[in-house]
N, C-alpha and C positions, 0 to 999 in steps of 0.2 A: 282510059289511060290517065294514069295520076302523072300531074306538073309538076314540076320540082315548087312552083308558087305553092302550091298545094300544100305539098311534104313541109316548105319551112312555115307557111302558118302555122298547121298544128304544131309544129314541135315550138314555136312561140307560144301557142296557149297552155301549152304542158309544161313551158318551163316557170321558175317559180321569179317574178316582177315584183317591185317597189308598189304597192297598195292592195299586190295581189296574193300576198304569202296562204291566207285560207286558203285560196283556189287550192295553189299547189299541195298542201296540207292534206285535203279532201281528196286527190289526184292520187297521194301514195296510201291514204286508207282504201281506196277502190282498188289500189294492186295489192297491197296486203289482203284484204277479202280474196281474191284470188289465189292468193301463196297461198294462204291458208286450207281455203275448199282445196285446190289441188293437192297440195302435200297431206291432207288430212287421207284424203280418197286414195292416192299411191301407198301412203304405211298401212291405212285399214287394208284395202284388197289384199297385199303382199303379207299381211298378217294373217289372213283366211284362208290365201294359197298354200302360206308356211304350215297352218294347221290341218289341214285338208292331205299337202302330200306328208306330211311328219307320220299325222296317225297313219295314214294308207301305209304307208312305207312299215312302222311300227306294228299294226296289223297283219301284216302279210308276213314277216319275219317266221312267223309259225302257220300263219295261217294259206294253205294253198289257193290257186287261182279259183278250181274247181274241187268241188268236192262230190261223188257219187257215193248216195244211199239209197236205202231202201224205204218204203212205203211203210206202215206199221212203226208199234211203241216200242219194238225191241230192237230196232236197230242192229240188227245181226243179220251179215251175209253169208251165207253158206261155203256158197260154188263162187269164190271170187277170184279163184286163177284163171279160170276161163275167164272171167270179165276183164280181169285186168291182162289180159292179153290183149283182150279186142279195144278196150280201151288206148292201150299203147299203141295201138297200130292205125287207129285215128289221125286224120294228119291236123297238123298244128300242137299234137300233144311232144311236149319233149320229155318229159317224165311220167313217170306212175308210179303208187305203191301203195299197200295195203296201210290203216290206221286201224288203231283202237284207240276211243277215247271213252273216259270212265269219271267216277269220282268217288272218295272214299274218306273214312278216318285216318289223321298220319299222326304216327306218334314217335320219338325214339324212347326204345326200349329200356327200362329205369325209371325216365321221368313222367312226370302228371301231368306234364303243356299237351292236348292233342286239337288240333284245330283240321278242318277239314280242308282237300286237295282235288285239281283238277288233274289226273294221271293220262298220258297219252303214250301209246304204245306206238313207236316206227322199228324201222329197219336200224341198224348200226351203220356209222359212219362209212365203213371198209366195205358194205354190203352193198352199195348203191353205188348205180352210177352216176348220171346227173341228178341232182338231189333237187326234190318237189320244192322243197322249203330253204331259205339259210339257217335256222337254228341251228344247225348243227358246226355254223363259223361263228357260234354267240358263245363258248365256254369260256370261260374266264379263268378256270380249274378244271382241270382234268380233262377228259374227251365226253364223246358219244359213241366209245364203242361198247360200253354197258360191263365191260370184261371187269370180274372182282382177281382180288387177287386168290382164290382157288384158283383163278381160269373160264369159272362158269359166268355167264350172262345173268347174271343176277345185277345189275348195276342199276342204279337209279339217280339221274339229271336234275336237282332239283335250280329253280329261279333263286336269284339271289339275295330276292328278299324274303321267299319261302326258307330258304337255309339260314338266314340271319336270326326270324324268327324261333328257330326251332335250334339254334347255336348247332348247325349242321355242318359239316366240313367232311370230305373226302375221306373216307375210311369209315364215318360213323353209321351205325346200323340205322335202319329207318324202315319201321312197319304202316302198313296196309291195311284196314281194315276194310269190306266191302259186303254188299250182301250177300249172302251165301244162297248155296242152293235148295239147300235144307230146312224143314218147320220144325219148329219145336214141338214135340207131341202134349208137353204139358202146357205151355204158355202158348202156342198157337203162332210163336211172331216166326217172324224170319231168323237163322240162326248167321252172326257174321262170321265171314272169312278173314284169316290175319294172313298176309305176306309179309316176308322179311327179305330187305333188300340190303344194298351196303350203297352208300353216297358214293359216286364214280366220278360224280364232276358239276362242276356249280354252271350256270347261264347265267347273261345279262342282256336284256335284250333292247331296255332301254322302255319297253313298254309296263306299267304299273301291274294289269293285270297278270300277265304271264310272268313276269318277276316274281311276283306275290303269290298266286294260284298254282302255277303248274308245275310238272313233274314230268320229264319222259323216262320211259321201259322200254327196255328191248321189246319186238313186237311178241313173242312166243311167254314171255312174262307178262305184261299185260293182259294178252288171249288168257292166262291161268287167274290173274286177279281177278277179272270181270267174270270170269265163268263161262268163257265165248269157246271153251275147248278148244278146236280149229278154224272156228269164223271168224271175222273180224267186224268190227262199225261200219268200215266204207271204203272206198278209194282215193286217194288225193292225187290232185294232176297238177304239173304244170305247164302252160302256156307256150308257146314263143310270142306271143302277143299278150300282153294282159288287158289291153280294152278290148282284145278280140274275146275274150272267155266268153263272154254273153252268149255269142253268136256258135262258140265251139259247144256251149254246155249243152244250148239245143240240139247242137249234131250228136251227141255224145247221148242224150237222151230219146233221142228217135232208133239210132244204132242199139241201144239197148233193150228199150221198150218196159212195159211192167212186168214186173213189181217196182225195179230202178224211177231213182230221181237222182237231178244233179243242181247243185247249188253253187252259182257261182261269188267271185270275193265280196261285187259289188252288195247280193242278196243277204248273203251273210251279215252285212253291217247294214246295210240299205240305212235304219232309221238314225244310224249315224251321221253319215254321208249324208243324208236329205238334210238334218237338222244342220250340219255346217254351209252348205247350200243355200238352204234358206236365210241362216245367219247373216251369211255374207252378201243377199241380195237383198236385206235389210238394210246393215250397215251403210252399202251403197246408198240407198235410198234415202237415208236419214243427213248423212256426210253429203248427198249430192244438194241438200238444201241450202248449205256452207256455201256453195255454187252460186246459188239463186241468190243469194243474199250478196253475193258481192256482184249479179247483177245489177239489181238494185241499185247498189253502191255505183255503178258505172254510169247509171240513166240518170242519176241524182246529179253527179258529178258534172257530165257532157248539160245535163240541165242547165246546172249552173253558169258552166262554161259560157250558155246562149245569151243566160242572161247578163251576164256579165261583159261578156264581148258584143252588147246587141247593136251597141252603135257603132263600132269596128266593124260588125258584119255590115253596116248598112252602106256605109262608107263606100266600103266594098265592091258592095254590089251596084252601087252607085258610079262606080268607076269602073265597072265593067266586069267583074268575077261573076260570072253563071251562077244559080241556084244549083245544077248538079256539083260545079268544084266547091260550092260550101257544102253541100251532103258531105262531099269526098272527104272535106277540110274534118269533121269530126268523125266521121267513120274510119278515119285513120287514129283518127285518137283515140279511140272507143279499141281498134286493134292494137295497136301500140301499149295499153291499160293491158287488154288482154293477153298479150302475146308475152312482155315483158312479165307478168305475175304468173301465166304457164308455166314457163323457164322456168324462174326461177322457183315456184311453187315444186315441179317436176326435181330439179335440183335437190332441195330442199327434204322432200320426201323419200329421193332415192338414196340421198346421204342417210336418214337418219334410219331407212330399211338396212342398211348393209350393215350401220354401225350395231343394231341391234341385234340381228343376224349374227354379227361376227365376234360381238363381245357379249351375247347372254345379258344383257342390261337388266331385261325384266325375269325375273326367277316365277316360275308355277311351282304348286305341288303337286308334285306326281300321283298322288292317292285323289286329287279330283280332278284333272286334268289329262292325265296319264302321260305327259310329258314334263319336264325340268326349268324349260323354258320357252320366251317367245320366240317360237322359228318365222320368220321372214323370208318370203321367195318373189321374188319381184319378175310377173309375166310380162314380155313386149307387148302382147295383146294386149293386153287389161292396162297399163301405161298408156300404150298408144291412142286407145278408145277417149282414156279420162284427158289426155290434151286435146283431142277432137271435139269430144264434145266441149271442155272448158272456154277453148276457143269460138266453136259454133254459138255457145252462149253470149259469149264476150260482145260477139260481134250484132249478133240479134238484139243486143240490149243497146247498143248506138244507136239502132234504126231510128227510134221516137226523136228522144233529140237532135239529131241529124235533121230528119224530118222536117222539124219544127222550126230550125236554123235556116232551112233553105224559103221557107217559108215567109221569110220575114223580108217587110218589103221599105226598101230602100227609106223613102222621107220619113212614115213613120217608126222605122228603128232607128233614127238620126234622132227624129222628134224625145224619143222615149227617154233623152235625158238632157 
């Protein structure tokens, strides 16, 4: 039970006295060490968070929870209405639908730019019910219902930094080139296939590569570009859970059996996700020494304090104060250092996560980063952790000097000066 004798010692050695200005000096470097590590360790995690759900979130905009293929380099499923029936009637799947995904030369007709494209063929907006994916709430121009103005599905969705590139806008024609089915009898190569499309409508999806890279097709247009006549690449799912996929893809995989495989969002990026994981349990680890160092700072401090106060302590104890209320008298101050540079450390860092969060402060390039900027998402978990531990250190690092305090005995800490 702490005395109130207790409570106003320390807060007399903490405060700053006529001979004692250094003490005090030293007292608010050890809670700055503190601000510091904390506020450092709150903007980095919240910065890793921000990165971690941005890309996910940016990822998954086209890319579904689950994805089912086939075994083999050709990537063509035959008989995929059967499957995707049985797939739909899975539980936990709320969607399903047939994909093609391909790649090819894109050029518009006239000019000499032709750069290569990632093409993916789904269903039209009107044709789906609950839709796998959102891309098709990312158009910026025009739709995804593929419809040209003959009327026929000829329509083609390009990224709106694929369109920039290629000075594409809704109405302009846009060719296909792709392997074809056919050998050349005299040169022996492959002979290419050209489609011609018309620009239907532009996407932005906020993500670099699908900006830059892709293209969607109606799915019966893409089945003729790739040469897949009626089959398609795979089936895309999605979820009602999406940390549940893992566990759905296996069911989805045992329900099918071979030649079927299914990949889920996590797998798909996996070496992404790991690398930001690991990143950020770096960071921690590097920023958590910011911590340690303003332990230090704390045991230096409370050090001080002993010596400095050593014939006050003696006094003291000489007039009757226990060696446990002198432990208490600096293990309160060692909390008080700790508790008061938490705060405000916490503070400190939550402020400067929101402001950055909320005004874009630090700009990325989206061609190495594949975002705009730093996204910041600040977890209670991951807060909460770094004031527990902050504190749990804080107060660990009192122990020695505490300690050492209690220890000191009466005539000779009187003697010592």
């Amino acid at each position: 039970m702490i005395s109130r004798l207790e409570l106003s010692i320390a807060w007399r050695y903490l405060r700053s006295r006529r001979g004692s200005r250094l003490l005090s000096f030293i007292t608010v470097i050890a809670m700055g060490g503190v601000i510091v590590g904390v506020s450092a360790l709150v903007v980095i995690m919240g910065v890793m968070n921000g990165l971690q759900t941005d890309l996910r979130e940016k990822i998954l905009v086209a890319s579904p929870d689950i994805r089912v293929l086939n075994y083999g380099d050709d990537l063509r499923i035959s008989d995929w209405r059967a499957m995707l029936m049985k797939v739909s009637r899975q539980p936990g799947v709320v969607a399903a639908a047939p994909f093609v995904l391909g790649e090819g030369l894109a050029n518009v007709p006239g000019r000499t730019y032709a750069a290569g494209v990632a093409y993916m063929g789904i269903t039209p907006a009107r044709d789906t019910g609950a839709e796998v994916t959102s891309i098709r709430t990312k158009a910026t121009s025009g739709d995804f219902s593929f419809t040209t103005r003959d009327g026929k599905r000829r329509g083609i969705v390009l990224g709106s930094l694929l369109a920039a590139r290629f000075s594409a806008y809704p109405g302009t024609q846009f060719r296909i080139a792709t392997p074809g089915n056919g050998i050349s009898a005299i040169t022996g190569t492959i002979v290419p296939k050209y489609t011609d499309f018309e620009v239907t409508g532009i996407f932005e999806s906020g993500m670099f590569e699908y900006d830059n890279q892709y293209a969607f097709l109606d799915l019966a247009a893409a089945q003729e570009a790739a040469g897949l006549d009626s089959a398609v690449t795979g089936i895309e799912v999605r979820t009602t859970d999406r940390w549940a996929a893992p566990a759905l893809a296996l069911a989805i995989y045992d329900s099918l059996g071979f030649p079927y495989r299914t990949i889920d969002w996590q797998e798909q990026n996996s070496a992404l996700f790991r690398a930001l994981k690991l990143e950020k349990l770096g960071m921690a680890v590097i920023l958590g020494l910011i911590t340690l160092v303003a332990a230090f700072n704390i045991v230096s401090t409370l050090t001080m304090v002993v010596r400095d106060k050593q014939r006050e302590i003696g006094i003291l104890k000489a007039m009757g104060l226990g060696s446990a209320s002198v432990r208490r008298v600096f293990l309160i101050q060692g909390a008080v250092i700790g508790g008061v540079g938490t705060a405000l450390g916490l503070t400190v860092g939550l402020t400067l996560g929101v402001l950055l969060d909320k005004y874009h402060l630090i700009a990325l390039d989206p061609k190495i980063y594949y975002i705009d900027h730093l996204p910041v998402i600040m977890e209670p978990g991951d807060v909460c952790l770094i004031a527990l531990l902050s504190l749990l250190v804080a107060t660990a690092a009192t122990l020695y000097p505490a300690v050492q305090a209690a220890k000191l005995y009466p005539v000779e800490a009187i003697r010592s000066e």
